[in-house]
C-alpha positions as a Markdown table, in Angstrom:
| # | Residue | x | y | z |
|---|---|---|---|---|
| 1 | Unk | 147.3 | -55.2 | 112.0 |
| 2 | Unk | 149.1 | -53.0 | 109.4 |
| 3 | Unk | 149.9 | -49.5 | 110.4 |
| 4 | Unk | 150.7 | -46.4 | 108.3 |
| 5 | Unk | 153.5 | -43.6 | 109.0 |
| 6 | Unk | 154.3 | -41.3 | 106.6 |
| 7 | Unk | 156.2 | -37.9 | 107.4 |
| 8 | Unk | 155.2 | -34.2 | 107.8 |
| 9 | Unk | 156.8 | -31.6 | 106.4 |
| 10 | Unk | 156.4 | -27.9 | 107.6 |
| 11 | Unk | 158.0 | -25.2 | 108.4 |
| 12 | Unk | 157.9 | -26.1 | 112.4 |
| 13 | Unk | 158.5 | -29.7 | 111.6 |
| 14 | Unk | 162.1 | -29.1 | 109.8 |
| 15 | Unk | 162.7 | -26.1 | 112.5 |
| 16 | Unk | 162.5 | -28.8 | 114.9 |
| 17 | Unk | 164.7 | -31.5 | 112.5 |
| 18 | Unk | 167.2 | -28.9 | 111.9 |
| 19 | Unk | 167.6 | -27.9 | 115.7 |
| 20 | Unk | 167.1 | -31.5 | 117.8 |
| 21 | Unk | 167.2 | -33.9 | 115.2 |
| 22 | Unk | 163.9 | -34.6 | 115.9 |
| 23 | Unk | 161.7 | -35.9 | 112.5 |
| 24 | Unk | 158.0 | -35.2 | 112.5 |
| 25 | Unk | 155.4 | -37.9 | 110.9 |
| 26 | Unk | 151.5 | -38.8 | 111.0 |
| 27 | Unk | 150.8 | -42.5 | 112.0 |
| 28 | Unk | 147.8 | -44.5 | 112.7 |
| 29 | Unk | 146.0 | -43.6 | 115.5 |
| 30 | Unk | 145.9 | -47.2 | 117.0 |
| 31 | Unk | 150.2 | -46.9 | 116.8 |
| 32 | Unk | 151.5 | -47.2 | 120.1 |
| 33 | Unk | 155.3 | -45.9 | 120.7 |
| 34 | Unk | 156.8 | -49.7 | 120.2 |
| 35 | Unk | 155.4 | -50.1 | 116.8 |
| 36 | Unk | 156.2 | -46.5 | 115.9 |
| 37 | Unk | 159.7 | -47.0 | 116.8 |
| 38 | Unk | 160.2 | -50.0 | 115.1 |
| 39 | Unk | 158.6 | -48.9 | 111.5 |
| 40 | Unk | 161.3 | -46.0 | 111.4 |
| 41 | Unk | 164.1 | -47.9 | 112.4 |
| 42 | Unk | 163.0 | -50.6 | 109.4 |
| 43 | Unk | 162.3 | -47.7 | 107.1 |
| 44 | Unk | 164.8 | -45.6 | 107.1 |
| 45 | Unk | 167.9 | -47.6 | 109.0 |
| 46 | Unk | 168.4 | -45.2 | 111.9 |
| 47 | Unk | 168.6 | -45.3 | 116.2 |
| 48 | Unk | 165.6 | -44.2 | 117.3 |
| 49 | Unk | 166.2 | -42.9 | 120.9 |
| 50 | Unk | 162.6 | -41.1 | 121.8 |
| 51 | Unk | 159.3 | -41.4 | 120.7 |
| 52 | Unk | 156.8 | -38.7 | 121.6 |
| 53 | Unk | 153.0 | -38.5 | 120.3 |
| 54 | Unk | 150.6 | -36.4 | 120.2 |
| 55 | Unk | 146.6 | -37.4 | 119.2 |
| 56 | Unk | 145.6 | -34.2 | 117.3 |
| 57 | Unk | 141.8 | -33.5 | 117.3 |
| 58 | Unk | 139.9 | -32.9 | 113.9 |
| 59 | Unk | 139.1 | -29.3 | 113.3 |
| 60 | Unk | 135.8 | -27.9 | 112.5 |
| 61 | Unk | 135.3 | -26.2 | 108.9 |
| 62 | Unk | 132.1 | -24.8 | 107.2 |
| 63 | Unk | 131.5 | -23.1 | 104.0 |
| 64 | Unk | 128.5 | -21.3 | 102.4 |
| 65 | Unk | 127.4 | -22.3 | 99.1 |
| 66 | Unk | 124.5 | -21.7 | 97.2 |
| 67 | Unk | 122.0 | -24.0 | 99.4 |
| 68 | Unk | 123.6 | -23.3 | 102.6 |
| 69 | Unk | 126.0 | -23.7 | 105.3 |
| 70 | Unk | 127.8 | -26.8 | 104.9 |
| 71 | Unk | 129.1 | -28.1 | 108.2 |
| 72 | Unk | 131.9 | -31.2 | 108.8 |
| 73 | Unk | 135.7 | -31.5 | 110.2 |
| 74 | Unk | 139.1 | -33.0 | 109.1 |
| 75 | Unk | 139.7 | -36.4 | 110.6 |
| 76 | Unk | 141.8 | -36.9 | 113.8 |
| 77 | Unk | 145.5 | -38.3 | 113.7 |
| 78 | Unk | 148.0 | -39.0 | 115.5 |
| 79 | Unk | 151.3 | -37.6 | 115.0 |
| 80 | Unk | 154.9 | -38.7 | 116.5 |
| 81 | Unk | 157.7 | -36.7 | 117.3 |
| 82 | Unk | 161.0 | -38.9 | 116.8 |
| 83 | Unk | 164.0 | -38.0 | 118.0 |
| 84 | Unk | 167.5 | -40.1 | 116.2 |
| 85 | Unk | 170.5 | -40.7 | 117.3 |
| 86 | Unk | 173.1 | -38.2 | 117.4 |
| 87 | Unk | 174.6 | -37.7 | 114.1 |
| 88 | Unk | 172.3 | -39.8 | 112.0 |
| 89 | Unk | 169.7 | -38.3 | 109.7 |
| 90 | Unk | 166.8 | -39.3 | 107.8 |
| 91 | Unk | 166.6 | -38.1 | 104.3 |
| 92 | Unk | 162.9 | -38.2 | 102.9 |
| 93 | Unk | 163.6 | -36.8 | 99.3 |
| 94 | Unk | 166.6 | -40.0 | 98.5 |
| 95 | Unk | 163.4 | -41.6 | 96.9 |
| 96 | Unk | 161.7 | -39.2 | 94.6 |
């Protein structure tokens, strides 16, 4: 089974990288820590020495339009909080 991660970037998410070397990213929700911890360590070449998740719940949105309310919600992810090795970083911009 093939899993996705691909990396968050916010304002609380570099806070956190800058502070605790610790690099934000949204997996797939069937990810368990393992798998997570190997896909960065193959990806980007670093020591992955925690792995924390989160499942973040979908949020509720409506708008009004012209025929009425239109009621749904974002999708639910899961989202991993890695923490790296001290003095190694991960640089997500090297391939742009």
């Amino acid at each position: 089974m093939e899993f996705s991660i691909e990396p968050i970037v916010t304002e609380k998410a570099t806070k956190l990288t800058e502070k605790l070397n610790r690099y934000t990213f949204r997996v797939s929700l069937g990810a368990n820590k393992f798998q997570i911890q190997d896909m960065v360590e193959k990806l980007y070449g670093v020591h992955v020495v925690r792995v924390n998740t989160a499942v973040m719940r979908g949020k509720n949105r409506s708008r009004y339009t012209r025929t009425g309310i239109i009621k749904g919600s974002t999708p639910a992810f899961k989202k991993a909080v890695i923490t790296v090795a001290e003095g190694e970083t991960i640089d997500f911009y090297s391939n742009i």
